[in-house]
The first five atom37 places (N, CA, C, CB, O) and aatype in JSON, in Angstrom:
{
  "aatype": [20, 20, 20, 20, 20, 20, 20, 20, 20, 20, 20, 20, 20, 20, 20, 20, 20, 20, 20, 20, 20, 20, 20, 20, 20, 20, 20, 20, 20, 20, 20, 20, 20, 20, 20, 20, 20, 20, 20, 20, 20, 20, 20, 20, 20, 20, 20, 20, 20, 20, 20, 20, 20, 20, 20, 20, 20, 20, 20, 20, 20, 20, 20, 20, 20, 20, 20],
  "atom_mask": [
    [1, 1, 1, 1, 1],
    [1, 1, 1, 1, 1],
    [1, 1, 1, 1, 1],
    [1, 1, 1, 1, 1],
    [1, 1, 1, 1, 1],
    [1, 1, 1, 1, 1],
    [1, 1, 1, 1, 1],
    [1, 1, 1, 1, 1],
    [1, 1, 1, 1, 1],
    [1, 1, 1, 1, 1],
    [1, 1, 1, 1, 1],
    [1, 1, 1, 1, 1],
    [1, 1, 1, 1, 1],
    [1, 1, 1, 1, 1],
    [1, 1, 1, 1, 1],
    [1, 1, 1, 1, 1],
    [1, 1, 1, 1, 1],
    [1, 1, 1, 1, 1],
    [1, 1, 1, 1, 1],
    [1, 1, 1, 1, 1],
    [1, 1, 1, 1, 1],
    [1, 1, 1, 1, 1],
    [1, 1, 1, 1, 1],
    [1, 1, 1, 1, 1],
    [1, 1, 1, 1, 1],
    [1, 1, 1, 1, 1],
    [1, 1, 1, 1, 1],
    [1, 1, 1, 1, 1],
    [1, 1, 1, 1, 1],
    [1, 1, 1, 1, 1],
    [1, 1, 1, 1, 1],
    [1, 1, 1, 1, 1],
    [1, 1, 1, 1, 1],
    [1, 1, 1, 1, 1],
    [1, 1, 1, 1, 1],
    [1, 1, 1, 1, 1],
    [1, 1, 1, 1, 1],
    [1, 1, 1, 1, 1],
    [1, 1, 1, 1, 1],
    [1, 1, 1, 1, 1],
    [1, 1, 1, 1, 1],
    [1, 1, 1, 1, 1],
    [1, 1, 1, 1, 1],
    [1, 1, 1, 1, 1],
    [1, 1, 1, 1, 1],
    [1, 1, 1, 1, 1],
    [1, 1, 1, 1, 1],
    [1, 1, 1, 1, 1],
    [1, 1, 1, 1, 1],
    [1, 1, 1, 1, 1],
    [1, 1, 1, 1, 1],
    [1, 1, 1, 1, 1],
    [1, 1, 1, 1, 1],
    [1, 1, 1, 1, 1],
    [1, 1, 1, 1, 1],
    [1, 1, 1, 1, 1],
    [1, 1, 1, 1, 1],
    [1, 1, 1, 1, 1],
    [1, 1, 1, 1, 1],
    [1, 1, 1, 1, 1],
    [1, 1, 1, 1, 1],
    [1, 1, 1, 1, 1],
    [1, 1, 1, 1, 1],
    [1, 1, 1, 1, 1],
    [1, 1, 1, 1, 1],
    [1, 1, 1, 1, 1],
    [1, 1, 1, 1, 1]
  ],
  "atom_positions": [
    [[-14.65, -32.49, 20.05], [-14.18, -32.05, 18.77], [-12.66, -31.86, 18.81], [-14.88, -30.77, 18.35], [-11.96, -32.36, 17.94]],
    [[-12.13, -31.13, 19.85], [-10.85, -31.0, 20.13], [-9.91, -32.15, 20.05], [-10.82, -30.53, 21.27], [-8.76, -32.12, 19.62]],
    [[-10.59, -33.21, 20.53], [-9.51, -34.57, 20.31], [-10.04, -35.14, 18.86], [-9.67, -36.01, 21.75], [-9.21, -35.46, 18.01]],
    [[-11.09, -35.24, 18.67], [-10.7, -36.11, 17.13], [-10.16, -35.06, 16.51], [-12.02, -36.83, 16.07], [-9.87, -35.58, 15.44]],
    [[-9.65, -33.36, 16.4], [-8.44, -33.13, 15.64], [-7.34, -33.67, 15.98], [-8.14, -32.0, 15.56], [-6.65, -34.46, 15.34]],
    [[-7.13, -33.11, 17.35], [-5.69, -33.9, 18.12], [-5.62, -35.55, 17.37], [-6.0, -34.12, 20.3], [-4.63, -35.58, 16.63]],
    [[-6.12, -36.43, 17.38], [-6.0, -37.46, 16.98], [-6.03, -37.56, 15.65], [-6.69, -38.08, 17.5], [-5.81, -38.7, 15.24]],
    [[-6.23, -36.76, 14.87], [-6.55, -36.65, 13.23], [-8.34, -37.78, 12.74], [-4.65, -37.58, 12.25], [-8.65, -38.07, 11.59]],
    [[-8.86, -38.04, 13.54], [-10.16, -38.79, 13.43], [-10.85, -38.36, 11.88], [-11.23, -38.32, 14.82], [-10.79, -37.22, 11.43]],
    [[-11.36, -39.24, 11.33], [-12.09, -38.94, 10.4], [-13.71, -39.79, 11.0], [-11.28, -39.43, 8.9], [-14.57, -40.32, 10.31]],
    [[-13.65, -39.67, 12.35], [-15.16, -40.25, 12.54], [-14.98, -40.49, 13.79], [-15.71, -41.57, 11.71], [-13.82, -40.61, 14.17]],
    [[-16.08, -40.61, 14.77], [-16.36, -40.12, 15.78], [-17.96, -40.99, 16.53], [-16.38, -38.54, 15.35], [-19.1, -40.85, 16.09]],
    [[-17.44, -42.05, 18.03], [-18.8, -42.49, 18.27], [-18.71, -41.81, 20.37], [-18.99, -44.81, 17.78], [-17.86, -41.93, 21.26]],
    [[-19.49, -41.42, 20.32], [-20.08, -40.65, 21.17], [-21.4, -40.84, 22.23], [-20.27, -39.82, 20.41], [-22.57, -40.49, 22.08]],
    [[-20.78, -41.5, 23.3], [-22.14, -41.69, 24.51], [-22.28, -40.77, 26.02], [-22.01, -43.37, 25.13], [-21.54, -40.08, 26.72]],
    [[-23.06, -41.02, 26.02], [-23.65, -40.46, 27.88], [-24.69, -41.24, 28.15], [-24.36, -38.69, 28.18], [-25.43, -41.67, 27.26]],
    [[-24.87, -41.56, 29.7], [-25.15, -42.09, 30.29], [-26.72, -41.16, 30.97], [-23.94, -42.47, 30.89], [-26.85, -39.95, 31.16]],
    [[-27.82, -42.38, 31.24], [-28.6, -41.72, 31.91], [-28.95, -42.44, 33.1], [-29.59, -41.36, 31.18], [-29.51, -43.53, 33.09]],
    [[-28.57, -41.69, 34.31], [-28.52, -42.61, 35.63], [-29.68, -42.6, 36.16], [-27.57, -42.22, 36.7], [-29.71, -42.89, 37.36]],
    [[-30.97, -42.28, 35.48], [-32.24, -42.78, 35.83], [-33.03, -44.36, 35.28], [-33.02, -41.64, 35.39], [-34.15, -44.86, 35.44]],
    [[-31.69, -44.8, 34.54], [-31.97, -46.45, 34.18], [-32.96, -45.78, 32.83], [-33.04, -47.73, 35.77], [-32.09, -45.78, 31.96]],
    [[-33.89, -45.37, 32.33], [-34.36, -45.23, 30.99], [-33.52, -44.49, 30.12], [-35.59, -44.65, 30.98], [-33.15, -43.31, 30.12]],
    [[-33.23, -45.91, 29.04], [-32.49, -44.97, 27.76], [-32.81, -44.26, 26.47], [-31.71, -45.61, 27.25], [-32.09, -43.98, 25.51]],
    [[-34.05, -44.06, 26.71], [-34.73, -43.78, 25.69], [-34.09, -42.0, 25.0], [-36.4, -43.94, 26.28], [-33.8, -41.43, 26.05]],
    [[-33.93, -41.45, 24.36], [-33.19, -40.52, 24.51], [-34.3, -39.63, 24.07], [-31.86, -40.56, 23.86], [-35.32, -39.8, 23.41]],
    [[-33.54, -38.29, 24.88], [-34.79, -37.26, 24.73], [-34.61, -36.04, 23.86], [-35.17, -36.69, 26.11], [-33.49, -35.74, 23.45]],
    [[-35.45, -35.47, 23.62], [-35.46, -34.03, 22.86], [-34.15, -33.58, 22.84], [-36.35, -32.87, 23.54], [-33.65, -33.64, 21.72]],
    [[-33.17, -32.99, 24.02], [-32.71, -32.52, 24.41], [-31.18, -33.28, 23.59], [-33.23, -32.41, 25.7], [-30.16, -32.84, 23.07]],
    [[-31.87, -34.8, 23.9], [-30.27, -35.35, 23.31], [-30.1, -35.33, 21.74], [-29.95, -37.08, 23.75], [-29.06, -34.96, 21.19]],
    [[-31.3, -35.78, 21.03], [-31.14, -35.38, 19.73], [-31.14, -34.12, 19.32], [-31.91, -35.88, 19.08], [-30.5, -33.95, 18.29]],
    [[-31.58, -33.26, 19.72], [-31.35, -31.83, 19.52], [-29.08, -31.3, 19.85], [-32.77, -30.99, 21.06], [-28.37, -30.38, 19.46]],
    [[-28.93, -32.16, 20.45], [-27.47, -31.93, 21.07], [-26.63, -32.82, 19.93], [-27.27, -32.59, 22.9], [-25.6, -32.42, 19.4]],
    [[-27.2, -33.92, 19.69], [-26.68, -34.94, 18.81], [-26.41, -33.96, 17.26], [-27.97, -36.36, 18.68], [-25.26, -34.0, 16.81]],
    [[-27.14, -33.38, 16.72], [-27.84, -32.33, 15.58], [-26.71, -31.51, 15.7], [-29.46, -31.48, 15.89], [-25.91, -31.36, 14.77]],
    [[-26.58, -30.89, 16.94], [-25.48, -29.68, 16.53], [-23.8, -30.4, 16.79], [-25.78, -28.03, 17.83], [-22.78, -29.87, 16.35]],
    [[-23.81, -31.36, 17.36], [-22.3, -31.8, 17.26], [-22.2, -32.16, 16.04], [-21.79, -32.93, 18.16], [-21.24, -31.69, 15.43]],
    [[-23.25, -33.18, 15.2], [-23.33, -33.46, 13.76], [-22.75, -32.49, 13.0], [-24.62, -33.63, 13.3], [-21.87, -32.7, 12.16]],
    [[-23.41, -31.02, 13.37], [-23.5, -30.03, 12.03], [-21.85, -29.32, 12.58], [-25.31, -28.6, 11.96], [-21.04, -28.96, 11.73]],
    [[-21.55, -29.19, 14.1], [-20.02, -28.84, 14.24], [-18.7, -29.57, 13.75], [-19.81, -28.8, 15.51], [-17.65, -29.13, 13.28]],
    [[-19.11, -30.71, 14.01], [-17.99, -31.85, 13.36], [-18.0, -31.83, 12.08], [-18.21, -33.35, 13.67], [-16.83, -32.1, 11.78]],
    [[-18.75, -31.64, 10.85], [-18.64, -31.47, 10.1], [-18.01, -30.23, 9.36], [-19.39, -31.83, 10.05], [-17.47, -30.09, 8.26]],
    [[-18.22, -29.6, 10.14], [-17.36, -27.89, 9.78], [-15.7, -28.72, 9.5], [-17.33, -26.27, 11.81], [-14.96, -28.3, 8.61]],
    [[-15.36, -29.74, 10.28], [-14.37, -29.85, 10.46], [-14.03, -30.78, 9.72], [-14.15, -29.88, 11.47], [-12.89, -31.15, 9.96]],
    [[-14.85, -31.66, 8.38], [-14.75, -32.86, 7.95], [-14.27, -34.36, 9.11], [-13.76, -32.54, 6.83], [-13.42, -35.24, 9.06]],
    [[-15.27, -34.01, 9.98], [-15.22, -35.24, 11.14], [-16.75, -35.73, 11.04], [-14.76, -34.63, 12.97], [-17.78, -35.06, 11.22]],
    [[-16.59, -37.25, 10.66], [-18.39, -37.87, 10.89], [-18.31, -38.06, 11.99], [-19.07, -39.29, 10.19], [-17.24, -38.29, 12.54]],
    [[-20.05, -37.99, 12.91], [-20.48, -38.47, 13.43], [-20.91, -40.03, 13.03], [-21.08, -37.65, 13.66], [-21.76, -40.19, 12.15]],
    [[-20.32, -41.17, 13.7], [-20.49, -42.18, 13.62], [-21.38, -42.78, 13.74], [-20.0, -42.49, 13.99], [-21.88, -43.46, 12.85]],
    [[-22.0, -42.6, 15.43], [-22.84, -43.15, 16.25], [-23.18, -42.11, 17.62], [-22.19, -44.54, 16.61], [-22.6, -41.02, 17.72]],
    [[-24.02, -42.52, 18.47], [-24.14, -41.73, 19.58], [-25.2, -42.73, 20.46], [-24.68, -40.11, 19.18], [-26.26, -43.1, 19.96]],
    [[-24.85, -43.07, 21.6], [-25.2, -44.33, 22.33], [-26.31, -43.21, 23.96], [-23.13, -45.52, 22.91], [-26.0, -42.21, 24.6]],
    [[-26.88, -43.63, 23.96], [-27.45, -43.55, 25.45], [-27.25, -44.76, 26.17], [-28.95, -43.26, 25.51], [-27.86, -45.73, 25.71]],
    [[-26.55, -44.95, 27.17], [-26.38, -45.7, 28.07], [-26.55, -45.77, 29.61], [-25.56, -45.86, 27.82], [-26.0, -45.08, 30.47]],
    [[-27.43, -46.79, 29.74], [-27.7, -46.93, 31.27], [-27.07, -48.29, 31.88], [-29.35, -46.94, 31.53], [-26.24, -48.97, 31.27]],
    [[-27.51, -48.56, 33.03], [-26.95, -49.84, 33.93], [-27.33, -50.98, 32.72], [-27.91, -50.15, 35.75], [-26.49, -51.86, 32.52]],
    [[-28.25, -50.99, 32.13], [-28.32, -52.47, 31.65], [-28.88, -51.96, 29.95], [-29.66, -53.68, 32.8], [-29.6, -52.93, 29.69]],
    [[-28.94, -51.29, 29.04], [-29.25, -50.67, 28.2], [-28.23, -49.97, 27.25], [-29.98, -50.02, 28.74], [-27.47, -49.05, 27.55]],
    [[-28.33, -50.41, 26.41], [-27.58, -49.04, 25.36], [-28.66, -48.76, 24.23], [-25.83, -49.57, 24.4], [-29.31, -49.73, 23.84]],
    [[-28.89, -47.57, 23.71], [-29.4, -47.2, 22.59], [-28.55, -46.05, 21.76], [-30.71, -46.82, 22.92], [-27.93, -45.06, 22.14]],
    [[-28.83, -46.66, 20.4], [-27.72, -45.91, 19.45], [-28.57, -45.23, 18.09], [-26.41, -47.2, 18.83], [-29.29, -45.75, 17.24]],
    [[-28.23, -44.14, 18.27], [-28.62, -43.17, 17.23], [-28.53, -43.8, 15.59], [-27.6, -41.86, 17.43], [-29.4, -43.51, 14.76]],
    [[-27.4, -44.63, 15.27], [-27.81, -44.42, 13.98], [-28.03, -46.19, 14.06], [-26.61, -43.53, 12.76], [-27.54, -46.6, 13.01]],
    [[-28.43, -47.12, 14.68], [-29.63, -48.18, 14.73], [-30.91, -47.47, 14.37], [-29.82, -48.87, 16.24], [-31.7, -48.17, 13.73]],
    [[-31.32, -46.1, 14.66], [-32.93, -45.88, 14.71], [-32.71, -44.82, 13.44], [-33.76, -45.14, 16.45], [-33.72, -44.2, 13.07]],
    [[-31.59, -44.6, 12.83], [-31.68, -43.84, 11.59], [-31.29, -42.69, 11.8], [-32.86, -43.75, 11.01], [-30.93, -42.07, 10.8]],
    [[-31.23, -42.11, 12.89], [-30.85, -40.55, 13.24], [-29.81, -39.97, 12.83], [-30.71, -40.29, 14.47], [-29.61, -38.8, 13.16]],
    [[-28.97, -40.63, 12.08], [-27.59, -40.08, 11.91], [-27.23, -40.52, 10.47], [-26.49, -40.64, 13.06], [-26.14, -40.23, 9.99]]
  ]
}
């Protein structure tokens, strides 16, 4: 959050990596995804996207609608 002010961002895409090779994302990440959503917005900053990425995989939050 700190840098898309620093940068003046009006939007924001956002990954982590899961080094067990499955990218399927879990509870934990959409639940995490949810509150950066609802913090960035305090700030008029969109959430863009949000990627899980492994060695050979990416999956993205708002491909499956989540965002």
């Amino acid at each position: 959050m700190r840098r898309a002010l620093l940068h003046n961002a009006a939007g924001v895409i956002v990954a982590h990596n899961h080094p067990s090779g499955v990218s399927e994302p879990s509870a934990a990440d959409r639940a995490l995804t949810e509150t950066l959503k609802a913090a960035l917005t305090l700030v008029d900053v969109r959430l863009l996207d949000h990627f899980v990425v492994t060695g050979r995989q990416a999956e993205s939050f708002a491909e499956r609608g989540w965002l």
